[in-house]
ZARO-803455 format. One record per residue (C-alpha): residue number from 1; residue in one letter; x, y, z. Coordinates in nm, 2 decimals. Example, Ala and Ser with C-alpha at 12.3 -4.5 7.8 and 13.67 -1.06 7.14 Angstrom:
<sites>
num->1; residuo->A; px->1.23; py->-0.45; pz->0.78 $
num->2; residuo->S; px->1.37; py->-0.11; pz->0.71 $
</sites>
This chain:
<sites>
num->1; residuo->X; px->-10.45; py->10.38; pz->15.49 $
num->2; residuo->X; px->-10.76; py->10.59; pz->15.44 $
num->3; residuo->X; px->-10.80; py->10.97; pz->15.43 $
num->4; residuo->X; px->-10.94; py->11.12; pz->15.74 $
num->5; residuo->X; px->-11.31; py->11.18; pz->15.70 $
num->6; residuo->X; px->-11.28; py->11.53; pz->15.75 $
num->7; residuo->X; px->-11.06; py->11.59; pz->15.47 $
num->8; residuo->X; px->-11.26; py->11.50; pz->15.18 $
num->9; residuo->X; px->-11.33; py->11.21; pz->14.91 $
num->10; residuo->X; px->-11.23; py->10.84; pz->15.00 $
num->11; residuo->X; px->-11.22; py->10.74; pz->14.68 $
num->12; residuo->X; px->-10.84; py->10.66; pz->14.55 $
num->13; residuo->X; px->-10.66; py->10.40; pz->14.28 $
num->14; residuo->X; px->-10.88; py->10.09; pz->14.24 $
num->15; residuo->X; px->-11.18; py->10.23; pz->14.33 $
num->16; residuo->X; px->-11.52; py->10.27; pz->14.13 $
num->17; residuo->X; px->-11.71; py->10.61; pz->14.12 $
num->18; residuo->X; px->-11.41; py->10.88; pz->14.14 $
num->19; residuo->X; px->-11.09; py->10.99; pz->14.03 $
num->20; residuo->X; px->-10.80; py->10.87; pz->14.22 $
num->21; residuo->X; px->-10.78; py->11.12; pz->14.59 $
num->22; residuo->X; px->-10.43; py->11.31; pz->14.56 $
num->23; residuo->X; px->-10.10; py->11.24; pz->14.80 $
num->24; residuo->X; px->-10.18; py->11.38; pz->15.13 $
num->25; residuo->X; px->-9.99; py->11.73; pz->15.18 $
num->26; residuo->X; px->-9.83; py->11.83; pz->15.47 $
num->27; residuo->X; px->-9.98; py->11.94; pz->15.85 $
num->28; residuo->X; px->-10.30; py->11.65; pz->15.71 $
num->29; residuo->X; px->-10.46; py->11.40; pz->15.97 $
num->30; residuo->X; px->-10.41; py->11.06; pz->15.86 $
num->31; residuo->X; px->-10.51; py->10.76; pz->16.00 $
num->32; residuo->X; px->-10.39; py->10.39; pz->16.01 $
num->33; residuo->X; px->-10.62; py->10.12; pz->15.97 $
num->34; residuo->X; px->-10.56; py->10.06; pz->16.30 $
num->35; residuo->X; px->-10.68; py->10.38; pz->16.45 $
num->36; residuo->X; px->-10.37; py->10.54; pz->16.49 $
num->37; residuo->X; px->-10.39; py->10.90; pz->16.43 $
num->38; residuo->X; px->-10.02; py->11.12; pz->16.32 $
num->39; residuo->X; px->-10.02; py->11.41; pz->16.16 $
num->40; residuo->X; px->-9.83; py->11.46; pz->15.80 $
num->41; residuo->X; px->-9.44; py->11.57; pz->15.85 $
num->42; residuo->X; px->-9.46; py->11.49; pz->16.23 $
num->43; residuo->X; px->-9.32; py->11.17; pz->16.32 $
num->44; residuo->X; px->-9.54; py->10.83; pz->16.28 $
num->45; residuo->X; px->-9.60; py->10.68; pz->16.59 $
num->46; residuo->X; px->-9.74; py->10.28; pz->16.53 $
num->47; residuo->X; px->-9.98; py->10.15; pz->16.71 $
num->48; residuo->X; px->-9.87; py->10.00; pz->17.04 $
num->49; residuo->X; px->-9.56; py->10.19; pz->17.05 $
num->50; residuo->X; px->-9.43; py->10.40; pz->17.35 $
num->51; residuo->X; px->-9.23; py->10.69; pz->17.32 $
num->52; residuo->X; px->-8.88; py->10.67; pz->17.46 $
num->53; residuo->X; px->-8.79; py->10.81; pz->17.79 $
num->54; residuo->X; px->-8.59; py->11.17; pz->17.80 $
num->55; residuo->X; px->-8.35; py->11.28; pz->18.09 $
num->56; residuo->X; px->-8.18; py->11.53; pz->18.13 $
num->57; residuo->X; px->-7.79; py->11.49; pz->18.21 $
num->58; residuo->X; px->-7.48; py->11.68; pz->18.35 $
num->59; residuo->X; px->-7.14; py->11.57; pz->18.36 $
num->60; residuo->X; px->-6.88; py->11.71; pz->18.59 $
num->61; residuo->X; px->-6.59; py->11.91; pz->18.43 $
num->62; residuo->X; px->-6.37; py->11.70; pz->18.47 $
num->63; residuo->X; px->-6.54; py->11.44; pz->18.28 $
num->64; residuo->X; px->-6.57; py->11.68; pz->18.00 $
num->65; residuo->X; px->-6.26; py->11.54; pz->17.81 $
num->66; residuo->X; px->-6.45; py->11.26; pz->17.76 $
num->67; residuo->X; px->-6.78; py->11.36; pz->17.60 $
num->68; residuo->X; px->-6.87; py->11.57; pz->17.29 $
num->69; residuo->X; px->-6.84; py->11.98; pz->17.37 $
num->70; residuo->X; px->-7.24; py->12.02; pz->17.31 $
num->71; residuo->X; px->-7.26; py->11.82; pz->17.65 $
num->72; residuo->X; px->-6.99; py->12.01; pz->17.85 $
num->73; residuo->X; px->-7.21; py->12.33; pz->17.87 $
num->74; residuo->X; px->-7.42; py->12.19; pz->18.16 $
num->75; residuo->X; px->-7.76; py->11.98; pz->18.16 $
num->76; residuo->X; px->-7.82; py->11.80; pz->17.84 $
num->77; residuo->X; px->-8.13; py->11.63; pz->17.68 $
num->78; residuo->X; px->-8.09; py->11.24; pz->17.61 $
num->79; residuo->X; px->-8.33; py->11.00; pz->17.45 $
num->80; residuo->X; px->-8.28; py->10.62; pz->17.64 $
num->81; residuo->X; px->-8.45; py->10.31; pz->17.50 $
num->82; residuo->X; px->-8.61; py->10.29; pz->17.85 $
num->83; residuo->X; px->-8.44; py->9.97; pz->17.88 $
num->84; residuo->X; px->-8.11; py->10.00; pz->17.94 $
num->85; residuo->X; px->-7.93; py->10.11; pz->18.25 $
num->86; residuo->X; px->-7.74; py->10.43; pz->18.36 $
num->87; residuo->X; px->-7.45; py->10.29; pz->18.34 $
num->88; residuo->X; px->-7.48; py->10.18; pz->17.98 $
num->89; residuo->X; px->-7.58; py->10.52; pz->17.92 $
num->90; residuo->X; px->-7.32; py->10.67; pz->18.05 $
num->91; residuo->X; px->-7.05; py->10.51; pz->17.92 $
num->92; residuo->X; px->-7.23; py->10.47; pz->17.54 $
num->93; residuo->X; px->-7.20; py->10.82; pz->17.56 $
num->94; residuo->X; px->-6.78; py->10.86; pz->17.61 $
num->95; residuo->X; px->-6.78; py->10.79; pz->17.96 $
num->96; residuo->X; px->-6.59; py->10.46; pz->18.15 $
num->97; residuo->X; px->-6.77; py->10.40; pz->18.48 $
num->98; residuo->X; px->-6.41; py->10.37; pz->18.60 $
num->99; residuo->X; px->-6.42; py->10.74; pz->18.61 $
num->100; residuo->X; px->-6.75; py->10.79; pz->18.76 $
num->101; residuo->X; px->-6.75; py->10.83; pz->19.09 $
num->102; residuo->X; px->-7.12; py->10.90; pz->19.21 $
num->103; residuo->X; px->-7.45; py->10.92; pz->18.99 $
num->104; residuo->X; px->-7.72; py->11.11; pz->19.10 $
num->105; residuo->X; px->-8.07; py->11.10; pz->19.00 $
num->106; residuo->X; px->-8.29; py->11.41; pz->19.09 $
num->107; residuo->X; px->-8.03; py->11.44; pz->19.38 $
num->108; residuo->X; px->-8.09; py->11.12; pz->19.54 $
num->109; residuo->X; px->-7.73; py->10.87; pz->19.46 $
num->110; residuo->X; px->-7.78; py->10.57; pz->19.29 $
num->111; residuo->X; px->-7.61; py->10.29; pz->19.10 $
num->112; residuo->X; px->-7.48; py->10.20; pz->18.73 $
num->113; residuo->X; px->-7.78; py->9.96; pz->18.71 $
num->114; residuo->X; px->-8.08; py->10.22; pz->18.80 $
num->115; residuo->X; px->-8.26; py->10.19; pz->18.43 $
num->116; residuo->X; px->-8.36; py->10.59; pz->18.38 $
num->117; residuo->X; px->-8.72; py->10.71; pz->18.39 $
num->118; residuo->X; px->-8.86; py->10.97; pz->18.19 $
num->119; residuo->X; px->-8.77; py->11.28; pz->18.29 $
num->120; residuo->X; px->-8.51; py->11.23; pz->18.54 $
num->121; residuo->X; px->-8.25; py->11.45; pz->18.59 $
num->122; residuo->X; px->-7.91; py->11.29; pz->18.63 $
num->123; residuo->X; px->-7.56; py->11.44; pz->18.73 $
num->124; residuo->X; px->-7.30; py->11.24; pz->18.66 $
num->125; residuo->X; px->-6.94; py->11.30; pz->18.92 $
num->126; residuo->X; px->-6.61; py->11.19; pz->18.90 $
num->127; residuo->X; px->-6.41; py->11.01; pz->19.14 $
num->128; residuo->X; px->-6.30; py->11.15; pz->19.46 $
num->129; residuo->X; px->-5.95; py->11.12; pz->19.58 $
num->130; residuo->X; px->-5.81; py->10.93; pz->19.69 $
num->131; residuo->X; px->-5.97; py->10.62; pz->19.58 $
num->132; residuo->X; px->-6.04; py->10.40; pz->19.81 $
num->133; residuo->X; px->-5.98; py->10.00; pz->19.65 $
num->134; residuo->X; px->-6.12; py->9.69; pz->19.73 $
num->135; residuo->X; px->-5.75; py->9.60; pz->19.82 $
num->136; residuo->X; px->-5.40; py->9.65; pz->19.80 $
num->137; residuo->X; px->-5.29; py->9.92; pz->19.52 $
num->138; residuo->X; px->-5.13; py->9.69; pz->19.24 $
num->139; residuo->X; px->-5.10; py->9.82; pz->18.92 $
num->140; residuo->X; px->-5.08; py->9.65; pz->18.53 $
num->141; residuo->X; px->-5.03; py->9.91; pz->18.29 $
num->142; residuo->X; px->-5.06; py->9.83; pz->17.92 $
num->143; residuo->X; px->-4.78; py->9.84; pz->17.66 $
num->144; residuo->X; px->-4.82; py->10.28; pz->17.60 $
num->145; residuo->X; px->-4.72; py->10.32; pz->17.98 $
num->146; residuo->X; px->-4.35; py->10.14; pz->18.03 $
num->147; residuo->X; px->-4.21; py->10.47; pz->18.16 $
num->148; residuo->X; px->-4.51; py->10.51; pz->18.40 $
num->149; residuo->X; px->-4.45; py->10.17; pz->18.50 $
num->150; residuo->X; px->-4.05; py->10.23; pz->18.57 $
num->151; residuo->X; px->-4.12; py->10.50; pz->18.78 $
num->152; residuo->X; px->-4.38; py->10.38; pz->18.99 $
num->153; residuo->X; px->-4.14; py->10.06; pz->19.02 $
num->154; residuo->X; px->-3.82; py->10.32; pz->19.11 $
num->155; residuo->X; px->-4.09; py->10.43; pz->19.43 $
num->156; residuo->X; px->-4.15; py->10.10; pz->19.57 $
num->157; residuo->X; px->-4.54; py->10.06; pz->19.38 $
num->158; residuo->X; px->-4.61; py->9.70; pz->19.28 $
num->159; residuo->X; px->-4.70; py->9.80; pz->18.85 $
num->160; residuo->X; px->-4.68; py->9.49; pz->18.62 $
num->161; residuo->X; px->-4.62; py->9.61; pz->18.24 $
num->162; residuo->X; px->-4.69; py->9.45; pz->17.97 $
num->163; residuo->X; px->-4.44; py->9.54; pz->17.68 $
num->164; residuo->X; px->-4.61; py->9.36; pz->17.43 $
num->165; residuo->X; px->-4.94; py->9.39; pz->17.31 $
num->166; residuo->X; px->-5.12; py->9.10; pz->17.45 $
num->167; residuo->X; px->-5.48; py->9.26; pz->17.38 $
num->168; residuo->X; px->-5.75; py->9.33; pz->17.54 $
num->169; residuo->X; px->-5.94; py->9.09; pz->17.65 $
num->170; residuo->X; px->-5.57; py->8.90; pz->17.82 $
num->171; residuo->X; px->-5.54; py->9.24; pz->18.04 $
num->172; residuo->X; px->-5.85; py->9.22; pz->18.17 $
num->173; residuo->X; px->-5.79; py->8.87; pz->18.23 $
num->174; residuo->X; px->-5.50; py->8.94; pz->18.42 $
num->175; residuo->X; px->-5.63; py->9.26; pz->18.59 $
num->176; residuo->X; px->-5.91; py->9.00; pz->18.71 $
num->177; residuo->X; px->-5.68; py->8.73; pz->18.81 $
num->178; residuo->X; px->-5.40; py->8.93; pz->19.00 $
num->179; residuo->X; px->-5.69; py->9.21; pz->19.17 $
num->180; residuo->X; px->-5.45; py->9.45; pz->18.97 $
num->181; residuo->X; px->-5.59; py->9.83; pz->18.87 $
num->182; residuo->X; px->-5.59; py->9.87; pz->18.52 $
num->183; residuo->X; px->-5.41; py->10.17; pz->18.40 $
num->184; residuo->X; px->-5.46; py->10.29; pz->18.07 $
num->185; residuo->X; px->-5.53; py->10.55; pz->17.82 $
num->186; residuo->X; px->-5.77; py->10.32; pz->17.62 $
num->187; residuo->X; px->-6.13; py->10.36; pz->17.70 $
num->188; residuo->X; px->-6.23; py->10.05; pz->17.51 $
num->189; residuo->X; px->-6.04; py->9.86; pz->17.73 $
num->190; residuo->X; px->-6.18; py->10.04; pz->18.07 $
num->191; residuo->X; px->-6.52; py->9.95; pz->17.97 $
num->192; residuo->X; px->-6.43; py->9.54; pz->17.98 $
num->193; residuo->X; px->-6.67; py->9.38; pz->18.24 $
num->194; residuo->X; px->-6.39; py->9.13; pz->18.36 $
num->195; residuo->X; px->-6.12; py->9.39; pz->18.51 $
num->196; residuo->X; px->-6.11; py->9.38; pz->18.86 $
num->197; residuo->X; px->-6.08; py->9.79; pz->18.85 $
num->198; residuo->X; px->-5.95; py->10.09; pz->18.63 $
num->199; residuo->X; px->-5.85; py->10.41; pz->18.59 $
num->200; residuo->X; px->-5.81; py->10.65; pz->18.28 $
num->201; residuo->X; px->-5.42; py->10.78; pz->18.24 $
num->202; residuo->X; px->-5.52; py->11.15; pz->18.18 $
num->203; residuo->X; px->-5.19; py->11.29; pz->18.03 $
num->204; residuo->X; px->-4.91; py->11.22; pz->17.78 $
num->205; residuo->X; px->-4.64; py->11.31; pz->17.95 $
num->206; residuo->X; px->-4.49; py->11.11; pz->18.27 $
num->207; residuo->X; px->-4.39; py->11.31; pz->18.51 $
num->208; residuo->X; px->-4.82; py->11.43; pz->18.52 $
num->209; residuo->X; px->-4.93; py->11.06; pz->18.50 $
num->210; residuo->X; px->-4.69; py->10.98; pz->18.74 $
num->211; residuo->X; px->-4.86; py->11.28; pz->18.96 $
num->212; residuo->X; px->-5.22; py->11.14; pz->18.81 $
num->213; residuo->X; px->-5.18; py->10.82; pz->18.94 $
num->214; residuo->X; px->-5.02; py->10.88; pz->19.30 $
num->215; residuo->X; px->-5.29; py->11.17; pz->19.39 $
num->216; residuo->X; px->-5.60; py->10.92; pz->19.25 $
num->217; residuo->X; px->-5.47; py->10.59; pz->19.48 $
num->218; residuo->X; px->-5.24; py->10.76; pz->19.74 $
num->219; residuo->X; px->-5.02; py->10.36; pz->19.69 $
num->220; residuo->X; px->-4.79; py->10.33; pz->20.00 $
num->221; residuo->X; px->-4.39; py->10.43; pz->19.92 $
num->222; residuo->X; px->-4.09; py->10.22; pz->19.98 $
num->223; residuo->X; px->-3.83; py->10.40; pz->19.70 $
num->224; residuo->X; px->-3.52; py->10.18; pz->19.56 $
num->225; residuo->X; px->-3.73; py->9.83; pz->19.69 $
num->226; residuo->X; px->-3.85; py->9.74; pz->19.36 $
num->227; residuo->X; px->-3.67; py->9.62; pz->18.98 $
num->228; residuo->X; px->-3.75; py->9.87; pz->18.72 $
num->229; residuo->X; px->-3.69; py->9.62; pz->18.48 $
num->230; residuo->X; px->-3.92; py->9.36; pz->18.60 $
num->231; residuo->X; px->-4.10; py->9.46; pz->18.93 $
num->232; residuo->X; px->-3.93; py->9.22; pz->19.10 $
num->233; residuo->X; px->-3.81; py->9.32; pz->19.46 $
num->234; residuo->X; px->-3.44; py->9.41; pz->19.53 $
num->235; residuo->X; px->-3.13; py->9.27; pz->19.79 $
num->236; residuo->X; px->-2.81; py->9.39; pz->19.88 $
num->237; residuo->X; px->-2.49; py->9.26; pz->19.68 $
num->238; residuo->X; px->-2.16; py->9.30; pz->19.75 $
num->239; residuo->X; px->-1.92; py->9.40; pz->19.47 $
num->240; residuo->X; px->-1.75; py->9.07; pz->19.50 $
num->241; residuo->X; px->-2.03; py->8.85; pz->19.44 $
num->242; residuo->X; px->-2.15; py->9.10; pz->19.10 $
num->243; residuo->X; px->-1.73; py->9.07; pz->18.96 $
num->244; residuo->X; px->-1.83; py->8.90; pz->18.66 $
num->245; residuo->X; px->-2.13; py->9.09; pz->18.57 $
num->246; residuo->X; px->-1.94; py->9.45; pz->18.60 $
num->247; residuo->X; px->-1.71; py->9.65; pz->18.42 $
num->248; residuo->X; px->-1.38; py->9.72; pz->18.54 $
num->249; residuo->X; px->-1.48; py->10.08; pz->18.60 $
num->250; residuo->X; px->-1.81; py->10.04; pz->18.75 $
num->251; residuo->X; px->-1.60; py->9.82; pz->19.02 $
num->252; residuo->X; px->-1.37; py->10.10; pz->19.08 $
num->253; residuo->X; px->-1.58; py->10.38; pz->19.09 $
num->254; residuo->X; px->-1.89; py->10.25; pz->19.34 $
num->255; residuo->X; px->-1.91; py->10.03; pz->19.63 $
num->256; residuo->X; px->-2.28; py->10.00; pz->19.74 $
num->257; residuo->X; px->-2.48; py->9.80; pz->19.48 $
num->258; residuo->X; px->-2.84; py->9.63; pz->19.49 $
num->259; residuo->X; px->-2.98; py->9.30; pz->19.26 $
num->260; residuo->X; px->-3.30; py->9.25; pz->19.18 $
num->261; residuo->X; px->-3.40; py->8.89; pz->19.34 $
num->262; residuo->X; px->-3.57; py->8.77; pz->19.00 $
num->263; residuo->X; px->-3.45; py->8.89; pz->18.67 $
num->264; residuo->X; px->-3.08; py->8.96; pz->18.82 $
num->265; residuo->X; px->-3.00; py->9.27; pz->18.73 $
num->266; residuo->X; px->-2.78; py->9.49; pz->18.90 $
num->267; residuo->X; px->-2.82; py->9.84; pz->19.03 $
num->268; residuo->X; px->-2.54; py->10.14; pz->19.13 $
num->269; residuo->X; px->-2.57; py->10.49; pz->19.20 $
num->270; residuo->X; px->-2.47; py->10.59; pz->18.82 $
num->271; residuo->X; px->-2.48; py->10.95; pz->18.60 $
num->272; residuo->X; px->-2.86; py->10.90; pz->18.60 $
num->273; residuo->X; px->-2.90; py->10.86; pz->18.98 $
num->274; residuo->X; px->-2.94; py->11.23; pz->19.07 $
num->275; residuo->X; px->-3.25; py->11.23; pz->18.86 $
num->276; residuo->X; px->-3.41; py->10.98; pz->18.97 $
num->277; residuo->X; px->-3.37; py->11.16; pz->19.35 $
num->278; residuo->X; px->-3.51; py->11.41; pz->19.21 $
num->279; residuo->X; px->-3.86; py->11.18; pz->19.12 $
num->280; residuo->X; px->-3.84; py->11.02; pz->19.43 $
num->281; residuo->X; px->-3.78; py->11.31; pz->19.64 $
num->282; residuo->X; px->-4.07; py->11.53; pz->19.48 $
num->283; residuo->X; px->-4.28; py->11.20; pz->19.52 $
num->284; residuo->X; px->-4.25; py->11.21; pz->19.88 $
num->285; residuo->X; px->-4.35; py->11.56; pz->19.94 $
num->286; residuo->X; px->-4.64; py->11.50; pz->19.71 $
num->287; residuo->X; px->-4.73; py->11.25; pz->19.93 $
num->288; residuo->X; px->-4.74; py->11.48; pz->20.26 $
num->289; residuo->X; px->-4.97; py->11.70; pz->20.12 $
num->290; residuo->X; px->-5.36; py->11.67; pz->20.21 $
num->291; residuo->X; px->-5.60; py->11.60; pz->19.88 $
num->292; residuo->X; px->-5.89; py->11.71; pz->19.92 $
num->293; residuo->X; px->-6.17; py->11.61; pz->19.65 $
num->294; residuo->X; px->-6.14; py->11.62; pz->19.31 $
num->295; residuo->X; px->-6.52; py->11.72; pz->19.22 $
num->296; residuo->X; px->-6.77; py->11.95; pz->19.30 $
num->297; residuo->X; px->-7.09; py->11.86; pz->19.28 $
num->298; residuo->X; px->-7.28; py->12.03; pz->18.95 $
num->299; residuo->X; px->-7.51; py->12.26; pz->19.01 $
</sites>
């Protein structure tokens, strides 16, 4: 490193005929010994390196929960290592594609693998509803969502549960075997390559991801078909074939029972039944109602 011509004596430690030149200050012209040129304090660029891309991004409201609140105020400045796609951006950013619905670069749509250009100005949308799938709506739901799973079972939707915590990567395993949509509140696990397709459980409570869910896939009803126990599908019994599995006042008080085909076990219209209508019913008029999209497109 030498000092630059125009700002005085050469000379520095080591050297004959002068007192050692002091530390450059700040704001001076320095140059490498390969020509590069930086000024002191700004940042030092080396030689053959190429600045990094900026774009600027937007993310629809109600992707918002996901990202940090400096990024939910509209378009956004974001350095990319000009390598990596959109959809790595996106989602290294808070984002799991499985809530993307459309990506739009300087208003023209594109895909998760466009790599960004400087300059390009990106809006990122959620997904419209409903949601079309590749095929039939099957559900796995991981081991926070056994009450989502029950009642999507109580209204006829085919939802494997996992009540143990098989981890990650054996979800997404399954999700790719069975062509199952993974549900989930984990975004770690949304962002795995190998599930067949995913969707973010917004809420805590059940009765709104039970809403979440039905509005985002719009699954086909058939109440009291399925086994909330074990998704298996349910038959008729007559009381005389169940005698040794019920009590003697279940037998006196009800006549209509069902069985679930698989696991066995037995179903009556007991205390709890008039809330479950109550689901199933309010399900079904859900159901009638148009959806119209879920996103407007930011401006």
């Amino acid at each position: 490193m030498r000092r630059h011509p125009a700002l005085g004596n050469q000379t520095g430690p080591g050297r004959r005929g002068g007192p050692a030149a002091a530390s450059p200050t700040a704001g001076e012209l320095l140059v490498s010994s390969a020509g590069m040129h930086w000024q002191r304090g700004a940042p030092r660029w080396h030689a053959g390196r190429v600045d990094r891309p900026e774009i600027g991004l937007e993310f629809a409201p109600d992707l918002h929960v996901f990202v940090p609140a400096a990024r939910r105020a509209g378009r956004s400045a974001v350095r990319t290592d000009g390598s990596s796609s959109l959809g790595h951006v996106v989602e290294s950013l808070g984002v799991p594609l499985t809530e993307v619905g459309t990506l739009l670069v300087d208003g023209r749509e594109t895909g998760p693998g466009h790599v960004p250009a400087d300059r390009e100005q990106v809006s990122v949308l959620g997904v419209r509803r409903p949601q079309s799938l590749p095929g039939p709506a099957r559900f796995l739901l991981d081991v926070h969502l056994g009450t989502l799973a029950r009642r999507l079972r109580l209204l006829g939707v085919d939802a494997a549960y996992e009540n143990l915590d098989i981890g990650d990567p054996a979800l997404a395993a399954r999700s790719a075997a069975e062509q199952r949509v993974m549900l989930s509140r984990d975004r770690g696990l949304l962002r795995r390559r190998e599930i067949w397709a995913g969707a973010y459980v917004y809420s805590h409570r059940p009765d709104e991801q039970l809403k979440d869910v039905l509005s985002r896939f719009a699954p086909p009803l058939d109440p009291w078909t399925r086994c909330t126990a074990c998704n298996g599908g349910l038959r008729a019994a007559d009381k005389e074939s169940l005698h040794d599995r019920l009590h003697d006042g279940t037998q006196r008080s009800f006549d209509v029972y069902a069985q679930c085909e698989d696991c066995g076990q037995v179903y009556w219209r007991g205390a709890h039944h008039a809330h479950l209508e109550a689901i199933v019913a309010e399900a079904l008029r859900d159901q009638l109602r148009p959806v119209g999209p879920s996103v407007e497109r930011p401006r």
